[in-house]
C-alpha positions in Angstrom: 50.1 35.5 -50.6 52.3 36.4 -47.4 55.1 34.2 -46.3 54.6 33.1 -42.7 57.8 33.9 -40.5 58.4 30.7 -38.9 60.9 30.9 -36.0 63.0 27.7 -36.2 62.9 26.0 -33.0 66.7 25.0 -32.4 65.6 21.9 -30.1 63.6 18.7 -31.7 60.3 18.1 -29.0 60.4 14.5 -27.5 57.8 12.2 -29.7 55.0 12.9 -27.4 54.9 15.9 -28.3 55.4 15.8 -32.2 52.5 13.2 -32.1 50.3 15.5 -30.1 50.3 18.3 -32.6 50.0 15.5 -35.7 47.3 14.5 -33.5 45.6 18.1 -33.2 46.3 18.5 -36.8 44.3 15.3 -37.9 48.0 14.3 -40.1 47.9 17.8 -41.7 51.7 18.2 -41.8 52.2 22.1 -42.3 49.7 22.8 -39.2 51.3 20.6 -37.3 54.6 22.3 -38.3 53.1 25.5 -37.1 52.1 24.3 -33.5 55.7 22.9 -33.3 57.3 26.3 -33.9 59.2 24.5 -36.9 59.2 24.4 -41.2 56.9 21.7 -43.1 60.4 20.6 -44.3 61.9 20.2 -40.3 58.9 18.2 -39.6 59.2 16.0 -42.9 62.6 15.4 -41.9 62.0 14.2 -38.2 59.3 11.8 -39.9 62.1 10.2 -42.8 64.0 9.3 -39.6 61.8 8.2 -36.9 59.9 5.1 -38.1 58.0 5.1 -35.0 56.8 8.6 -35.8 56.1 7.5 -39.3 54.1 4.5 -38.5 51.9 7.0 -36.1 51.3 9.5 -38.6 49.5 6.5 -40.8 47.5 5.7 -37.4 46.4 9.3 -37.2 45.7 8.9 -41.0 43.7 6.2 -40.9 41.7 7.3 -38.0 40.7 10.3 -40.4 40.0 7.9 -43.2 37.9 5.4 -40.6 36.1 9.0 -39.4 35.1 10.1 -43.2 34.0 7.0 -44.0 31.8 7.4 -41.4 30.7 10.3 -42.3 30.0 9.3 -45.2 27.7 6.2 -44.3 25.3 8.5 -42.0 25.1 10.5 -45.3 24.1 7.4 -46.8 21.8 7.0 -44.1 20.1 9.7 -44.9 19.6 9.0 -48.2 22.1 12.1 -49.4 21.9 10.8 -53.7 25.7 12.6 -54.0 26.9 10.4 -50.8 25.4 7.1 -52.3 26.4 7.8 -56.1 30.1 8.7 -54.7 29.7 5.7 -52.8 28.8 3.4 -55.5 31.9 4.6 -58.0 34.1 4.1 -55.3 33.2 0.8 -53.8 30.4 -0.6 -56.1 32.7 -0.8 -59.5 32.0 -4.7 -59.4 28.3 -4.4 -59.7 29.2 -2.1 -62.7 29.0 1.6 -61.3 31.9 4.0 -62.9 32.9 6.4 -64.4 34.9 5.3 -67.8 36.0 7.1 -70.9 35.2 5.2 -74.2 37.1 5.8 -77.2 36.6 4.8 -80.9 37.1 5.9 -84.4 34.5 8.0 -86.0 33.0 8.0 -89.6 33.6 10.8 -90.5 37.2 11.7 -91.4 38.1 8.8 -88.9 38.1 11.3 -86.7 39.4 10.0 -82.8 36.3 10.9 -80.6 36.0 11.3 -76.7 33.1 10.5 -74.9 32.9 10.7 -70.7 30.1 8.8 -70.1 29.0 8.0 -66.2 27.4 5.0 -66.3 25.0 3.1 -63.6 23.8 -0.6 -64.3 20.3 0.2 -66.0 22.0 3.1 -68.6 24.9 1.2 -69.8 23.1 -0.4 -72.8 21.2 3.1 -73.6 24.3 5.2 -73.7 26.7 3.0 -75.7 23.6 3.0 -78.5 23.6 6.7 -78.2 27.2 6.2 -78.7 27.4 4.1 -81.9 23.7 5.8 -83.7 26.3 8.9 -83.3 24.1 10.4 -80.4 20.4 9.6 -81.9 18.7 8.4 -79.5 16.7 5.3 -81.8 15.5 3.6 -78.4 12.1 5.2 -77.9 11.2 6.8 -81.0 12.6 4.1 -83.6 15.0 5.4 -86.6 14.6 8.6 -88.8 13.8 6.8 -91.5 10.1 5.3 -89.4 9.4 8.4 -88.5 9.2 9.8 -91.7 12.0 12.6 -91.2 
């Protein structure tokens, strides 16, 4: 990858015009650097010591998150399944949709086992007796030993 030659601009822009190009650049720091004529770091450096540019740059920031949230609803809207499972993890977890990792002792060897499991309300019970019937799946079918295996 190239190195961009970024002339340094010897004279800090007034704050109108560092918050335009954070503005332009949605919060993006290093395109906002760019428009500015100036290094990532220059700019980082203007924000450590300027709280008012600081407390802007979260405005901007949260305007973006407010805007992909959104987003995200008319996804939702639309009935888009990844939108509404994302959705669900992310803002649901008290109704019980997660992602968790479950660990326990195996029998074998006491081996440590792993399991990633993603879980929504009406599987949890199904996949931790997967889980513990070391993955046999007993729900349906009954055990082995009924079906004369």
């Amino acid at each position: 990858m190239e190195v961009e030659n970024i002339p340094h601009n010897s004279k800090r822009p007034d704050d109108a015009e560092i918050l335009e190009a954070l503005s332009a650049s949605a919060g993006l720091i290093a395109p906002a650097a760019r428009k500015l004529n100036v290094t990532r770091q220059t700019l980082y450096n203007w924000l450590r010591e300027d709280d008012n540019l600081k407390e802007n740059l979260n405005h901007i920031r949260e305007s973006m998150k407010d805007l992909a949230e959104g987003k995200l609803l008319s996804l939702i809207n639309e009935n888009n399944i990844t939108a509404i499972i994302f959705y669900l993890k992310t803002q649901a977890k008290d109704r019980g949709y997660s992602e968790f990792i479950d660990q326990f002792k195996g029998t074998d060897a006491q081996e440590q086992q792993t399991f990633i499991l993603e879980v929504l309300p009406d599987t949890i019970l199904v996949e931790q007796q997967k889980l513990f019937n070391n993955g046999n799946d007993t729900s349906e079918t009954g055990s082995k030993e009924d079906s004369g295996e």
